[in-house]
C-alpha positions as CSV (number, residue, x, y, z in Angstrom):
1,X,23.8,8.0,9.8
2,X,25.8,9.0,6.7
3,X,23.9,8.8,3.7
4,X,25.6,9.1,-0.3
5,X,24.3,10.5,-3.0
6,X,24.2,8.4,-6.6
7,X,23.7,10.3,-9.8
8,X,23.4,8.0,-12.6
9,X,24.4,10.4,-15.5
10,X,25.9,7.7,-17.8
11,X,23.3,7.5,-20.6
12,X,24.0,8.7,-24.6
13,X,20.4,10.3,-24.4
14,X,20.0,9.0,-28.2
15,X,16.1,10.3,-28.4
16,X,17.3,13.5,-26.6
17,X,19.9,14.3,-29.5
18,X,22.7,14.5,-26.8
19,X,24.0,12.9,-23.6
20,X,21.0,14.1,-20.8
21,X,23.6,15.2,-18.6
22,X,24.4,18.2,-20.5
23,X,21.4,19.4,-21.7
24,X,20.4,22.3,-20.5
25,X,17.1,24.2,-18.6
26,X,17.5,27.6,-18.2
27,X,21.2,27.5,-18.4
28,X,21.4,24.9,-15.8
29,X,23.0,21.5,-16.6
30,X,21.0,18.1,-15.6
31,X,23.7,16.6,-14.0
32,X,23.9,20.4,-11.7
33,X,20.5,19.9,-11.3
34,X,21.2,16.3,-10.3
35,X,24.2,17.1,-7.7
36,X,22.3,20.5,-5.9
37,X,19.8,18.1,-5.6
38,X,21.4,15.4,-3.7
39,X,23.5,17.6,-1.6
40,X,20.3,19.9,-0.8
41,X,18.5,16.7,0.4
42,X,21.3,16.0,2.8
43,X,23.7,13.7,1.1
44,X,27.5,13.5,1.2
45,X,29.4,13.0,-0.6
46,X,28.1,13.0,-4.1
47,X,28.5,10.1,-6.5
48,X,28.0,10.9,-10.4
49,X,28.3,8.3,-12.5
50,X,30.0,9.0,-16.6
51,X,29.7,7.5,-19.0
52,X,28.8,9.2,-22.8
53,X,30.7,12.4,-23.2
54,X,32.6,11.5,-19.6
55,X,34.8,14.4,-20.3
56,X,32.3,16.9,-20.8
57,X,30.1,16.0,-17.8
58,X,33.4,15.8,-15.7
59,X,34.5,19.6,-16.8
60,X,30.6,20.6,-15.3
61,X,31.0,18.2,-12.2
62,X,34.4,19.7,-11.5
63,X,33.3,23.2,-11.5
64,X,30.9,22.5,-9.0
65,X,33.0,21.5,-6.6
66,X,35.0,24.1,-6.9
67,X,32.7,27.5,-7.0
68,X,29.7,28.8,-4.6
69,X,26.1,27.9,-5.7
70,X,23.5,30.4,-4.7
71,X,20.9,32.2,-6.6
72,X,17.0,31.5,-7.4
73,X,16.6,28.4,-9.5
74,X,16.6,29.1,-13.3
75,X,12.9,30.7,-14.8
76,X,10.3,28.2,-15.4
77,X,11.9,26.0,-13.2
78,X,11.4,27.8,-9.9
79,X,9.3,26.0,-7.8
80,X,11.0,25.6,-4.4
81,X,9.6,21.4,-4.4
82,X,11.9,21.0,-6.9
83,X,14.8,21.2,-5.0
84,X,16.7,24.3,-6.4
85,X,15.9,27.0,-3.9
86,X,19.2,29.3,-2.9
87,X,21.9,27.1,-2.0
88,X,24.9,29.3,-0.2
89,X,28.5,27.7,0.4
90,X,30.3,25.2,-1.6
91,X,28.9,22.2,-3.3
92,X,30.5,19.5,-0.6
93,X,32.1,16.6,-2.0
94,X,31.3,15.4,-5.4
95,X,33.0,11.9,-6.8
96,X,33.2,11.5,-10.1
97,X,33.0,7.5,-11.3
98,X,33.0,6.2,-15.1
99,X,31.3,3.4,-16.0
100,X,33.4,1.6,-18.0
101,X,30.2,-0.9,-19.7
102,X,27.8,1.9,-19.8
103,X,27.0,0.9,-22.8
104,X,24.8,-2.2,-21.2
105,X,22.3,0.2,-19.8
106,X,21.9,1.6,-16.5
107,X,22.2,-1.5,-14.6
108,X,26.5,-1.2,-15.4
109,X,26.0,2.4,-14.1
110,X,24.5,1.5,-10.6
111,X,26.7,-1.4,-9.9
112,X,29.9,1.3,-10.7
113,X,28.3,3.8,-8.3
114,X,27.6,1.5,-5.4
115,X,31.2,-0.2,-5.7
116,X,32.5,3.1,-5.4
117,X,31.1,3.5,-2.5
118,X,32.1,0.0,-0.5
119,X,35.3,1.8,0.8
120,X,33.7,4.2,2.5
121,X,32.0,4.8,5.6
122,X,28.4,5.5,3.9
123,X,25.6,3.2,5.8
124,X,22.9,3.8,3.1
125,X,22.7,5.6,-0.3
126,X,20.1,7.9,-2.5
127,X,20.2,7.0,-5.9
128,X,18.5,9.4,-8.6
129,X,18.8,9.5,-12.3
130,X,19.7,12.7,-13.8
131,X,16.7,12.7,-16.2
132,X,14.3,13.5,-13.6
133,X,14.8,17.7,-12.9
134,X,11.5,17.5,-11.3
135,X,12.7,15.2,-8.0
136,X,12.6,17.4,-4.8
137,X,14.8,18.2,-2.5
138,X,12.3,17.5,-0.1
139,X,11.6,13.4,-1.3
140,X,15.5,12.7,-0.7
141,X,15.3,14.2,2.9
142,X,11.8,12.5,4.0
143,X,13.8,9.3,2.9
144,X,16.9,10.0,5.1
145,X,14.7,10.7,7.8
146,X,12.6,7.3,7.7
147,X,15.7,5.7,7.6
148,X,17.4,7.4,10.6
149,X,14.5,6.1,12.2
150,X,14.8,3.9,15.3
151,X,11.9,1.6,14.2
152,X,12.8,0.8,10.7
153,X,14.1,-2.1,9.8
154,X,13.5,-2.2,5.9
155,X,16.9,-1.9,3.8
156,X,15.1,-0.2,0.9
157,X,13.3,2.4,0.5
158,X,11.1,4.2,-2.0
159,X,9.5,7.8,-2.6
160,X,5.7,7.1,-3.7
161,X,3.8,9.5,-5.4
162,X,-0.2,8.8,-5.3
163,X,1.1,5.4,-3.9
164,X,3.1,4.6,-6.6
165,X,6.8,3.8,-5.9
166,X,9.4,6.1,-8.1
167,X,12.7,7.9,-7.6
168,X,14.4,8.5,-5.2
169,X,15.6,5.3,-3.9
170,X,17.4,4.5,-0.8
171,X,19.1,1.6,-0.4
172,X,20.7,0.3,2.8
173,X,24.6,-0.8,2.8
174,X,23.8,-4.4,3.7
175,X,21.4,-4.8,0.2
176,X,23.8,-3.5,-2.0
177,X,25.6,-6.8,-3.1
178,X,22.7,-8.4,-4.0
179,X,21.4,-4.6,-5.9
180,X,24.5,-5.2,-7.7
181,X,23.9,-8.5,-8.9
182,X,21.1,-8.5,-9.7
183,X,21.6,-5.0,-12.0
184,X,21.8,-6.1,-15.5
185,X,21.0,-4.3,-19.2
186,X,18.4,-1.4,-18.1
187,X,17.3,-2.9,-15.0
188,X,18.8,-0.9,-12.3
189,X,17.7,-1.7,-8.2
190,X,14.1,-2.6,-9.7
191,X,15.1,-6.0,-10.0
192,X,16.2,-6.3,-6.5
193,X,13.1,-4.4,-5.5
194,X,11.1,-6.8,-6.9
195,X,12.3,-9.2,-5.9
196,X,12.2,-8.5,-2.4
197,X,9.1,-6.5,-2.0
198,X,8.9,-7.1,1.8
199,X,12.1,-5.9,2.1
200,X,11.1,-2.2,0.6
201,X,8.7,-0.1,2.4
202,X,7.4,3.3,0.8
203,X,7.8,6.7,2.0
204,X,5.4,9.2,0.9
205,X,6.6,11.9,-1.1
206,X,3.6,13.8,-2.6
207,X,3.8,17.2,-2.9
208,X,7.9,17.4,-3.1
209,X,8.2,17.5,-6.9
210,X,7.6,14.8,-9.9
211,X,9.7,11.7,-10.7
212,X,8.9,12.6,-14.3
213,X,12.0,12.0,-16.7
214,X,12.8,14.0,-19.9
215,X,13.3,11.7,-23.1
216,X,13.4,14.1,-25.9
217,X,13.7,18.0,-26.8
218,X,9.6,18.3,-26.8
219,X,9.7,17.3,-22.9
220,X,12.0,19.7,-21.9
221,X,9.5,22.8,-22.7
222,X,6.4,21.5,-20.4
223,X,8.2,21.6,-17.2
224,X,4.9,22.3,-15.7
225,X,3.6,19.3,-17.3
226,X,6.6,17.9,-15.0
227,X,5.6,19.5,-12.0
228,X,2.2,18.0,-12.3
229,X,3.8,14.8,-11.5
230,X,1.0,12.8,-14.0
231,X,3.4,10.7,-14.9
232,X,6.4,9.0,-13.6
233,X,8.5,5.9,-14.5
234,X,9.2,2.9,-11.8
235,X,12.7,2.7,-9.7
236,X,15.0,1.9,-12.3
């Protein structure tokens, strides 16, 4: 089963100061974070999605294609559940993909990513948002896994954390036409979701990390309030 990686990096991060992508934890980019992420959970290739200082994230996306990654995870962020444990080799394939209507919200960013992908021979793709440097490693693989299965038949699925659904979210290659159209303003695959609930099935992920996101300056110094995982935002 070939499974993608989606990185929605696209956003101006207006209450951060800055675009998300490049803001820094311990000298480690978000949209790093984002790609070691996807490529430690098992997916390939990588889709990141540009959009607000496109340049800038693409010099950093570039790089990482192109030099080894190994090394513990930066300080304060070390926890092995959140996906950044020693990663030796090259980073494998990483696409880069500018939303052109970013602008719109996130929705304009998902629909790029996943027609991006419609040429290739990915079955199913992983989508994370970069401002979530708590996701683990760990959550994308259990969802690969469930949908290798034999006896699923859901096209969607969702890590849960205490039973609530969050990121990551896997999303099957037949679904993604309708994901797309129905991905409008900041409504990303939660639309479809919703719309189709017995079409999603969740896939337990406590323990891996926290969907937290970062919004401004003040949550990027409690990353153990992060790791906690108290609090989490839906799919997108």
């Amino acid at each position: 089963m070939n499974v993608a990686g989606l990185l929605l990096a696209a956003g101006a991060g207006r209450r951060m100061g800055r675009p998300k992508a490049l803001v820094e934890l311990g000298g480690v980019t978000l949209v790093e974070r984002g790609v070691r992420l996807l490529t430690a959970g098992g997916c390939r290739p990588v889709v990141v999605v540009t959009g607000a200082a496109a340049d800038e994230v693409g010099i950093v996306v570039r790089r990482l294609a192109t030099r080894r990654v190994a090394g513990p995870a930066p300080a304060g962020w070390d926890a092995p559940e959140i996906g950044l444990e020693p990663t030796a080799g090259l980073i494998p394939e990483v696409r880069l993909v500018s939303a052109a209507r970013w602008t719109e919200g996130v929705g304009a960013s998902l629909r790029a990513g996943l027609a991006a992908l419609v040429g290739t021979d990915t079955d199913a793709v992983v989508v994370t948002l970069v401002d979530q440097p708590s996701l683990g490693a760990a959550a994308v693989q259990r969802l690969i896994s469930a949908a290798a299965d034999p006896g699923s038949a859901h096209p969607a699925m969702t890590a849960t954390y205490g039973g609530r659904p969050a990121h990551p979210v896997l999303l099957r290659r037949s679904v993604w036409p309708e994901v797309a159209a129905l991905a409008r303003g900041e409504a990303g695959a939660r639309a479809w979701l919703r719309a189709h609930p017995g079409e999603v099935t969740g896939v337990p992920c406590d323990g891996t990390g926290s969907p937290a996101d970062v919004n401004t300056p003040a949550d990027l110094e409690t990353p153990a309030d992060l790791a906690s995982g108290d609090t989490h935002t839906q799919p997108g």
